[in-house]
C-alpha positions in Angstrom: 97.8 59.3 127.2 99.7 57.4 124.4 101.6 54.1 125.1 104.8 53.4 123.7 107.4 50.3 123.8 110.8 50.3 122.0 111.7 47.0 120.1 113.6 44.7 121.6 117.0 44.1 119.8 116.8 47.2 117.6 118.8 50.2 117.9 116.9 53.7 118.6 117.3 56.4 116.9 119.6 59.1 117.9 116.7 61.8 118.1 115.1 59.0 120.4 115.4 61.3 123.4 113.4 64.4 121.3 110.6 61.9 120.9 110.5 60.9 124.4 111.2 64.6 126.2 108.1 66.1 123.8 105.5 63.7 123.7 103.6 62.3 127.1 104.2 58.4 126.5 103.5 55.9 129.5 105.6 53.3 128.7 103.9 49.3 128.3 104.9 46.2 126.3 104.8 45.7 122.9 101.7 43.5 122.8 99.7 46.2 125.3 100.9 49.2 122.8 100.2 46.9 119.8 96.6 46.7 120.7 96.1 50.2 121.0 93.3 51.6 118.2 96.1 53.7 116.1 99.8 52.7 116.1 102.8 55.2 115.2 105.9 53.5 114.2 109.2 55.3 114.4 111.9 54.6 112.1 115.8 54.9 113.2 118.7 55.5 110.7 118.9 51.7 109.6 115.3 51.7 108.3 113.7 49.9 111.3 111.3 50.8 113.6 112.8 50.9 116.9 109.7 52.6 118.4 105.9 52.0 118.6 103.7 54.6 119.9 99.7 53.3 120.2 97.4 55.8 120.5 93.5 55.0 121.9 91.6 58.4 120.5 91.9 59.9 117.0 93.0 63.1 118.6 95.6 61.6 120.9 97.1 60.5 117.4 96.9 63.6 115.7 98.7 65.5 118.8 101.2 63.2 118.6 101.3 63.1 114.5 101.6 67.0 115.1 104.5 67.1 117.7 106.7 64.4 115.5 106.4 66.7 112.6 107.7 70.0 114.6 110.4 67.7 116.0 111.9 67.5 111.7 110.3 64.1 111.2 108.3 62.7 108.5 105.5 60.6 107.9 106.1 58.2 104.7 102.5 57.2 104.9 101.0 60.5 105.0 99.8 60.5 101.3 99.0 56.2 101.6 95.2 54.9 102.2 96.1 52.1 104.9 98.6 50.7 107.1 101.7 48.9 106.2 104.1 47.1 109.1 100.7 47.7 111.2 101.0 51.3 111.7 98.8 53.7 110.4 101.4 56.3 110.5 105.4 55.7 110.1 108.0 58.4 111.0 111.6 59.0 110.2 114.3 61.5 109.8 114.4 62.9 106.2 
């Protein structure tokens, strides 16, 4: 199961409700989703990440890595060695 959290005091994106209706996401607090092993951000149409998604097994991430592709999305660090903002994957509209 993948955690997620929104941000508090940042907007979501209007394809929020895509995310949530095609991935299984049990919903916990930022610091709980934070201290998962591997953490998707989620970008909305400002630039900020609105949305974390924390993901305990490698394979939980790359279902979920899968799903946010098929939903239009992109990853901007798909071609990066490391994190940046903490997440090891980042996601917005393109």
């Amino acid at each position: 199961m993948l955690k997620t959290t929104l941000i508090a005091g940042i907007a979501p994106a209007k394809f929020d409700k895509h995310i949530v209706s095609n991935l299984l996401l049990e919903n916990g607090t930022e610091d709980a989703v934070r201290q998962e092993k591997l953490l998707i951000g989620v970008r909305n149409e400002d630039g900020a990440i609105y949305r974390l998604i924390g993901a305990t097994k490698h394979n939980s991430f790359m279902n979920a890595v899968e799903e946010l592709f098929d939903l239009g999305l992109s990853d901007e660090l798909e071609d990066v060695e490391g994190t940046q903002e903490g997440c090891d994957a980042i996601f917005s509209e393109t």
